[in-house]
C-alpha beads as a LAMMPS data file, in Angstrom:
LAMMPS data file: protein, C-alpha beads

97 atoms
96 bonds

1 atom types
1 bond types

-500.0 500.0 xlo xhi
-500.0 500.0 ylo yhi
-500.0 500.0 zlo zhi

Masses

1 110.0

Atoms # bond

1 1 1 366.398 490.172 171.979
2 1 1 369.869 492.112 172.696
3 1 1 372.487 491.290 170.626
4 1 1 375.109 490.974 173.497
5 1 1 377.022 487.658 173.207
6 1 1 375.658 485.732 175.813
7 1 1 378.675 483.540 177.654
8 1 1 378.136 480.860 180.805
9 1 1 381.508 479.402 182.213
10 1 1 381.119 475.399 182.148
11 1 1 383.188 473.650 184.340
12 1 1 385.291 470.152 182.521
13 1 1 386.858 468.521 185.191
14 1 1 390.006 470.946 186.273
15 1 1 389.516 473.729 183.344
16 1 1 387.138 476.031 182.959
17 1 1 385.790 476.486 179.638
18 1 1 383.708 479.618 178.019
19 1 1 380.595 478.109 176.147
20 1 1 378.729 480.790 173.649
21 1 1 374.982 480.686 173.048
22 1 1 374.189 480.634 170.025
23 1 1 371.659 483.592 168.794
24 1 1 370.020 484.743 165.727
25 1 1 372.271 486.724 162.767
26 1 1 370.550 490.186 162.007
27 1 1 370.052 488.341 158.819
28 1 1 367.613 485.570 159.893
29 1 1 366.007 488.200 162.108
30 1 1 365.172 490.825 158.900
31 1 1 364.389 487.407 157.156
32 1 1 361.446 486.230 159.650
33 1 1 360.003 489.831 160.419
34 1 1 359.612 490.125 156.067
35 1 1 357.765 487.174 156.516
36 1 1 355.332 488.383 158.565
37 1 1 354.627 491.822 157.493
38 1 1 354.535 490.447 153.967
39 1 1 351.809 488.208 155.519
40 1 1 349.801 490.825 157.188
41 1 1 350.052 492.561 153.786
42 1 1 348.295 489.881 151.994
43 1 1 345.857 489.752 154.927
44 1 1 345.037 493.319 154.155
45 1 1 344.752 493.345 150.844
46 1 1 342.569 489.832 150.977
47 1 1 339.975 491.138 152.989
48 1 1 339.942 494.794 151.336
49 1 1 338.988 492.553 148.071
50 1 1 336.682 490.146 149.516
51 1 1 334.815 493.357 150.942
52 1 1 335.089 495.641 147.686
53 1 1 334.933 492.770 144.758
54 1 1 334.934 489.040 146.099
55 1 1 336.183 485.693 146.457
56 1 1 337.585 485.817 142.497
57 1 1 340.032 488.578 142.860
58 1 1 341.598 487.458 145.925
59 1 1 341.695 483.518 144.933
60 1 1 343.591 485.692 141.685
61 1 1 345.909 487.621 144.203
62 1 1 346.824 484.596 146.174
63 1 1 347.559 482.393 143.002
64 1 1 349.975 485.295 141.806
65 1 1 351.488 485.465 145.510
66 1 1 352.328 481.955 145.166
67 1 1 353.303 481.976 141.738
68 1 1 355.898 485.211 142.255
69 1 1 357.089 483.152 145.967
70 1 1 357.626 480.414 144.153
71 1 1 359.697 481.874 141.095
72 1 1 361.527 484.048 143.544
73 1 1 362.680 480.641 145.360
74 1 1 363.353 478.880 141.615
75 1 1 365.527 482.107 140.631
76 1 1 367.601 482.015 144.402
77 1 1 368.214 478.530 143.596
78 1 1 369.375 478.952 139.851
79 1 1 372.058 481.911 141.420
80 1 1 373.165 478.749 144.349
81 1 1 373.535 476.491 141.438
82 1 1 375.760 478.575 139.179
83 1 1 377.812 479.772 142.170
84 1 1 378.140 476.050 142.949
85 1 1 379.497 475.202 139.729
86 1 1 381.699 478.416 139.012
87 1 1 383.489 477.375 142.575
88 1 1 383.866 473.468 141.619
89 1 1 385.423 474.434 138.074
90 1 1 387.884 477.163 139.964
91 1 1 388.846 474.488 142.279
92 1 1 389.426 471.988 139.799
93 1 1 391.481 474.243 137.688
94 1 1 393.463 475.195 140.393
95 1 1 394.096 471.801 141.143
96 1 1 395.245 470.805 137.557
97 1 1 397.287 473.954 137.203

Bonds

1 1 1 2
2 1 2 3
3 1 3 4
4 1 4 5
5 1 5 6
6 1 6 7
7 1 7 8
8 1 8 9
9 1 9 10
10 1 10 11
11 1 11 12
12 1 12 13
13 1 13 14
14 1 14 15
15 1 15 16
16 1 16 17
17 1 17 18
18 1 18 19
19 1 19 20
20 1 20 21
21 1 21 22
22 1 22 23
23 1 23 24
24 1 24 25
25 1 25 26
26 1 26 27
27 1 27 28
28 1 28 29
29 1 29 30
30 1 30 31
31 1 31 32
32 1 32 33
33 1 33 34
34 1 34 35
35 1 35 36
36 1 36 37
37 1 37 38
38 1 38 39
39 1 39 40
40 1 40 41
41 1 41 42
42 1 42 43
43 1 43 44
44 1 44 45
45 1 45 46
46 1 46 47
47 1 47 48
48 1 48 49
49 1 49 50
50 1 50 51
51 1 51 52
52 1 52 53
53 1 53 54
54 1 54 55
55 1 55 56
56 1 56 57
57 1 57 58
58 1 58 59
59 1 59 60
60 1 60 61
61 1 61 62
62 1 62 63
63 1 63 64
64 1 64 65
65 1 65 66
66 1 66 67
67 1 67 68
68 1 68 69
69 1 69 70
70 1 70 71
71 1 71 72
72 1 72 73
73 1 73 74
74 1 74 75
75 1 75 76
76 1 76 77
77 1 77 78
78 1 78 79
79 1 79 80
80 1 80 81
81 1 81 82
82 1 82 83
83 1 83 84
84 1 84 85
85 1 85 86
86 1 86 87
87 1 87 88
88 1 88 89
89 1 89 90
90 1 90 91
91 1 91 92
92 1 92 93
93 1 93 94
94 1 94 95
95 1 95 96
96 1 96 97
């Protein structure tokens, strides 16, 4: 995918009007392509342990996967939250000031 803004002239009744496509932010892309590899990772390291040790070390890998995911997401959340609230309480002492 380039990253050239994409533009198509649409025509509304007597003007002619530039519509943009949207496209993907660099962000989203480094976002889904740490997805994967993460997943391949696991992949790797699942069947590496299934062929060296068995099913009980990589039923304990993928509970700890899950477990860190999941207290990653709980953690991003906690930061949204605070930032929330810091903003609201600026806001509202601007307003009273």
């Amino acid at each position: 995918m380039t990253h050239i803004k994409k533009v198509s002239m649409m025509r509304n009744d007597k003007h002619i009007t530039k519509q943009k496509f949207p496209r993907l932010s660099n962000l989203h892309i480094i976002w889904v392509w740490t997805k994967r590899l993460t997943l391949v990772g696991l992949l790797v390291v699942m069947g590496y342990a299934v062929v060296n040790s068995g099913v009980g070390i990589v039923l304990a890998v993928t509970v700890g996967f899950l477990l860190i995911r999941s207290l990653i997401r709980l953690a991003f959340r906690l930061i949204v939250t605070v930032v929330y609230i810091i903003l609201t309480v600026l806001i509202l002492g601007l307003i009273i000031l």
